[in-house]
C-alpha positions in Angstrom: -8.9 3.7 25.5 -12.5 4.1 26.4 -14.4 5.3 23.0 -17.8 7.3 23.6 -20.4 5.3 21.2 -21.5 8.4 19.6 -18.1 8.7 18.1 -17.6 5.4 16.7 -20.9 5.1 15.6 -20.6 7.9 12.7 -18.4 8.4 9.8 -15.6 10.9 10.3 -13.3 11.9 8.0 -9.6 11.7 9.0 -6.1 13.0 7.7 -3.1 11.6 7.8 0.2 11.5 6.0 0.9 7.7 4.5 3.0 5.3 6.6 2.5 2.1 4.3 0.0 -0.1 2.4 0.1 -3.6 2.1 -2.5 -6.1 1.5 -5.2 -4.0 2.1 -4.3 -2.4 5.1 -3.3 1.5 4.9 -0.7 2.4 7.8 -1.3 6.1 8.3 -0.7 8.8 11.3 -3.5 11.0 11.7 -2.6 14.6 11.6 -6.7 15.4 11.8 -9.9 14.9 12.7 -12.6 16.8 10.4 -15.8 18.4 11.5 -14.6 17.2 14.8 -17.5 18.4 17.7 -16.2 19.5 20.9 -18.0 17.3 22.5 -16.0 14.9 21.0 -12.7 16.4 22.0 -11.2 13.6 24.3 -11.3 10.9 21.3 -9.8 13.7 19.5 -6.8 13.5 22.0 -6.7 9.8 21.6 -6.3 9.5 18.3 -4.3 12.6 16.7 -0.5 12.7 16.3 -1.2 8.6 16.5 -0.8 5.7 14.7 -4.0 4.0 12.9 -4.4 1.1 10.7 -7.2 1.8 7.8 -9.0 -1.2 6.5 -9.6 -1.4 2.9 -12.4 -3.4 1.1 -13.4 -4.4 -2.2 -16.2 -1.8 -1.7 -13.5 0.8 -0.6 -13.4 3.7 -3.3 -9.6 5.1 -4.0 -9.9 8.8 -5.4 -7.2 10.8 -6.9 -7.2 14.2 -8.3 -11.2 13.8 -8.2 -10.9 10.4 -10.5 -11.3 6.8 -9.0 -8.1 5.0 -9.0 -7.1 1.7 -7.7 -5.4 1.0 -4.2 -2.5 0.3 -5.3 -2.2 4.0 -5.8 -1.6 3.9 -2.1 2.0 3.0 -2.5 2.9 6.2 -4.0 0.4 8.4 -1.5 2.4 10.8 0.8 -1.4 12.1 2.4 -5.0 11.1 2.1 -8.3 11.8 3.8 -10.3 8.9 4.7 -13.9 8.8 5.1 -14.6 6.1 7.1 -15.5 4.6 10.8 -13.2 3.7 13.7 -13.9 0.1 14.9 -14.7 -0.9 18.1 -11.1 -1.1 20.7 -11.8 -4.5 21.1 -11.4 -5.2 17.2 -8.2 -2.7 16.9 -5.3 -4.0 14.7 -1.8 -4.9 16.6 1.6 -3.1 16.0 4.6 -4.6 16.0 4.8 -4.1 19.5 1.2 -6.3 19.8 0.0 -3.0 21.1 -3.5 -2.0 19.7 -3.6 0.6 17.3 -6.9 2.5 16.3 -8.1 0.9 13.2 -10.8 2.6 10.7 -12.9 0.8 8.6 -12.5 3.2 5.2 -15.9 3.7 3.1 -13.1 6.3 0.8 -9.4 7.2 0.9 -9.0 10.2 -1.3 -5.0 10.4 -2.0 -4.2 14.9 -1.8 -0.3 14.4 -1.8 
């Protein structure tokens, strides 16, 4: 898909509900986009009711019930909100059917279910 650079350029905060996490990758599918400008609507379209991969770094912050918590609290997460940026299409994580999925680099995760 063809990403307008305003939109990857900013952090957005996404929900989803928790498909896995392993080795610091968060599978999730996002139910929504926050704060989402209409102007913005078509990447909207692209990437809700999808899959996405969120990347998690060593400078990633984990938040549960308002205290920081390691990833590994991910395991158990049914939902979370992720504050972070969607990476350039070209740089999009693969699925198991070497399809690219939308990938996010997380700044935080906060886990709400």
């Amino acid at each position: 898909p063809d990403m307008d650079r305003g939109f990857m350029n900013r952090v957005w905060k996404f929900v989803g509900e928790v498909d896995g996490y392993e080795d610091g990758v968060l599978s999730i599918t996002v139910a929504k986009i926050l704060n989402l400008p209409k102007k913005f609507s078509d990447e909207r379209d692209e990437i809700v009711d999808e899959d996405a991969r969120v990347l998690l770094s060593r400078t990633t912050r984990v938040y549960r019930d308002g205290k920081r918590v390691s990833a590994s609290a991910l395991d158990d997460a049914e939902n979370v909100r992720v504050q972070g940026k969607m990476l350039p299409t070209g740089k999009w994580r693969k699925d198991e059917d070497d399809q690219p999925v939308p990938t996010i680099r997380a700044k935080k995760v906060y886990i709400t279910g």
